[in-house]
C-alpha positions in Angstrom: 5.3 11.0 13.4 5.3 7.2 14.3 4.2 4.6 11.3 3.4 1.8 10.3 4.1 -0.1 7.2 2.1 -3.1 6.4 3.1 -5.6 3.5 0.6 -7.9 1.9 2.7 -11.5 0.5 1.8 -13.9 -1.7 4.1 -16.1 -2.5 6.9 -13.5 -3.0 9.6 -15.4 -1.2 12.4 -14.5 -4.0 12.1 -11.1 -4.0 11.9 -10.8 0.3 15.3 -10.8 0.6 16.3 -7.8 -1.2 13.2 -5.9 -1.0 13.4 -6.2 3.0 16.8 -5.0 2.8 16.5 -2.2 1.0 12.7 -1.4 3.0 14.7 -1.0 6.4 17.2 0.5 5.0 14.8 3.1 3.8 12.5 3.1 6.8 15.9 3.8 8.9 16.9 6.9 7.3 13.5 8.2 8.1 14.4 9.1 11.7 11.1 7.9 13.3 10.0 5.1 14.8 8.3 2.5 12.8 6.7 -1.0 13.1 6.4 -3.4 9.9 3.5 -5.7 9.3 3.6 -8.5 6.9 1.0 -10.0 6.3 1.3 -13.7 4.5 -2.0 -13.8 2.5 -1.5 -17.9 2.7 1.3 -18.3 0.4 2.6 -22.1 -0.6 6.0 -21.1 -1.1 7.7 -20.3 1.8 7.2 -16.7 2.2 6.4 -16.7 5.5 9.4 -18.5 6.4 11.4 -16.2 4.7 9.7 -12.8 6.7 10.6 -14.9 9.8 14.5 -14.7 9.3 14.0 -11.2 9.4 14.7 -9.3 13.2 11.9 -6.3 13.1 9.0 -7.7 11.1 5.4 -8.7 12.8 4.1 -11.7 10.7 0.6 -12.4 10.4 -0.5 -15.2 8.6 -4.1 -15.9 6.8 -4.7 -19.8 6.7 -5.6 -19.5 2.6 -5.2 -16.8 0.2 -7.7 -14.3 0.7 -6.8 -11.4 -1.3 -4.5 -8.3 -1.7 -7.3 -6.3 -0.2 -7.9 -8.8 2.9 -4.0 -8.7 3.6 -3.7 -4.8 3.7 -7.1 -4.8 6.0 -5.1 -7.2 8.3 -2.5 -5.4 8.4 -4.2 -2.2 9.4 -6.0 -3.6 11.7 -2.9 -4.7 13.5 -1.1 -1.4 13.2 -0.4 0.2 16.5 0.3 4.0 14.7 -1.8 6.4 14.2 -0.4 6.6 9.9 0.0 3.7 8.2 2.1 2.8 5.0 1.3 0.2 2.5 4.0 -1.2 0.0 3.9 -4.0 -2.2 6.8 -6.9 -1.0 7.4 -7.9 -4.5 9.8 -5.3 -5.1 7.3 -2.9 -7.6 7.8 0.1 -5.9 11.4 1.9 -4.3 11.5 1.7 -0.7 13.7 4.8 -1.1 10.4 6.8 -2.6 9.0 6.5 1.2 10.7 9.4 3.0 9.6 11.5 -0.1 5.9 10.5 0.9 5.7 11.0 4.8 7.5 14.4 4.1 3.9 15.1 3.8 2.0 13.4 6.1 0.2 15.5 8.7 0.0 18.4 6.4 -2.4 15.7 4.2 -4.6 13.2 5.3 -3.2 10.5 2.4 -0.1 10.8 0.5 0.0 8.5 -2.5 3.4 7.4 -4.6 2.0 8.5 -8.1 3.9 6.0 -10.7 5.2 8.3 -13.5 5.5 5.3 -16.1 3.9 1.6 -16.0 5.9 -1.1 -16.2 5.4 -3.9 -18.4 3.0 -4.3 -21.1 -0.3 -4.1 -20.1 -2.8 -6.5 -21.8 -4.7 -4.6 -25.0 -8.4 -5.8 -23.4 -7.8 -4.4 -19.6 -6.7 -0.8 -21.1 -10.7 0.5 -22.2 -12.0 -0.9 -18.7 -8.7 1.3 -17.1 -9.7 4.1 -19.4 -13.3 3.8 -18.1 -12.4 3.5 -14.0 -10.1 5.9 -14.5 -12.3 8.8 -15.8 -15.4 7.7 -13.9 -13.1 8.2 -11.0 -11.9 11.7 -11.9 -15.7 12.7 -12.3 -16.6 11.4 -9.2 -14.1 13.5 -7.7 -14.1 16.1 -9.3 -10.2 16.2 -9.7 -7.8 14.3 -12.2 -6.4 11.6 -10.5 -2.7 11.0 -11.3 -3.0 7.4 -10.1 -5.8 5.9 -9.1 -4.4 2.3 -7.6 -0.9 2.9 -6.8 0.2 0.3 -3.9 2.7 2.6 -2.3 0.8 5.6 0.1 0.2 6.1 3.3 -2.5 7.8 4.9 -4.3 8.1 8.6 -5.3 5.5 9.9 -8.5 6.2 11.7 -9.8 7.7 8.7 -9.3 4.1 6.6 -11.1 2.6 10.0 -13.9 4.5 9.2 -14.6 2.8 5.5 -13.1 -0.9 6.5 -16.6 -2.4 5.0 -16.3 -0.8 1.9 -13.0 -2.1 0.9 -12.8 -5.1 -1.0 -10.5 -7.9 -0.6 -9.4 -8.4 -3.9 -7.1 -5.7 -6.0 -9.9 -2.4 -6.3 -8.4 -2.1 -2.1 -6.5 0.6 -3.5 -9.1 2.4 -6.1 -11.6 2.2 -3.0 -9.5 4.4 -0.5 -8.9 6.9 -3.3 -12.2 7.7 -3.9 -13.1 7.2 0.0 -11.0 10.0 0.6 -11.4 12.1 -2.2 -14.9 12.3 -2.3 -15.1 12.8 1.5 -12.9 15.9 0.3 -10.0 14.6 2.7 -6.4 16.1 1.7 -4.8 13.9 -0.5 -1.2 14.4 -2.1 0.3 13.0 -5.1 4.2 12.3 -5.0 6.1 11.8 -8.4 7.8 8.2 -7.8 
């Protein structure tokens, strides 16, 4: 199975170099052939200069920030594989988590990287509105949804074709394919990460 990985930036130009490194070092130990997307979502601090010094890595640049959501529509849009991959380049998720995930790829339609502990501290007033989305989501599915937004999955591509309108361009990218796929009653796999 061929893939595609697509990385939204912005304005992650200190954590490129390590995060690349250990990505294709992941992405190598897979076996199978890959292309990666990055796609600059107009950062100010070099970013994109940094992605450059990097042999294997299609850079596509938006002129102005337009949002994690526009960057990962970009990106699939300029994938040439039939499965795409999306990971975060600031260094938030383990590139080594991805051979777990397309372990089951083709037996599911979207394999998602379900976090098993947040990091940080998240702020007291976003945690009811979380609560709220998070449970809304799980009846609108039907199912309990280990995690509703991660950023690391990676799913068919012609199926997140079909609902390119829908998605937004800000950070609900992720929320919106979950529940475009779930309720459509797609097969969708959670992976502890």
């Amino acid at each position: 199975m061929d893939f595609s990985v697509v990385l939204p930036v912005y304005n992650e130009r200190k954590a490129l170099p390590a995060f690349l490194k250990g990505l294709f070092h992941a992405l190598e130990k897979t076996g199978k052939i890959f292309e990666v997307i990055a796609v600059d979502d107009g950062s100010t601090d070099g970013s994109a200069e940094e992605i450059k010094g990097f042999k294997g890595i299609k850079l596509v640049r938006h002129p102005y920030n337009k949002g994690y959501g526009a960057a990962l529509k970009t990106g699939i849009r300029h994938a040439k594989h039939d499965w795409v991959l999306i990971i975060d380049a600031d260094g938030s998720y383990n590139p080594a988590d991805i051979p777990a995930l397309l372990g089951f790829a083709g037996e599911y339609d979207m394999v998602v990287g379900a976090r098993q502990a947040a990091k940080g501290v998240e702020s007291w007033y976003k945690k009811p509105a979380k609560w709220f989305l998070r449970h809304f989501a799980n009846y609108l599915t039907g199912m309990k949804i280990p995690d509703l937004n991660s950023g690391l999955r990676v799913f068919r591509k012609d199926i997140a074709m079909e609902y390119e309108r829908i998605f937004p361009s800000g950070f609900s990218f992720t929320t919106t394919i979950t529940l475009a796929f779930l309720t459509r009653e797609l097969n969708v796999k959670y992976v502890p990460i």
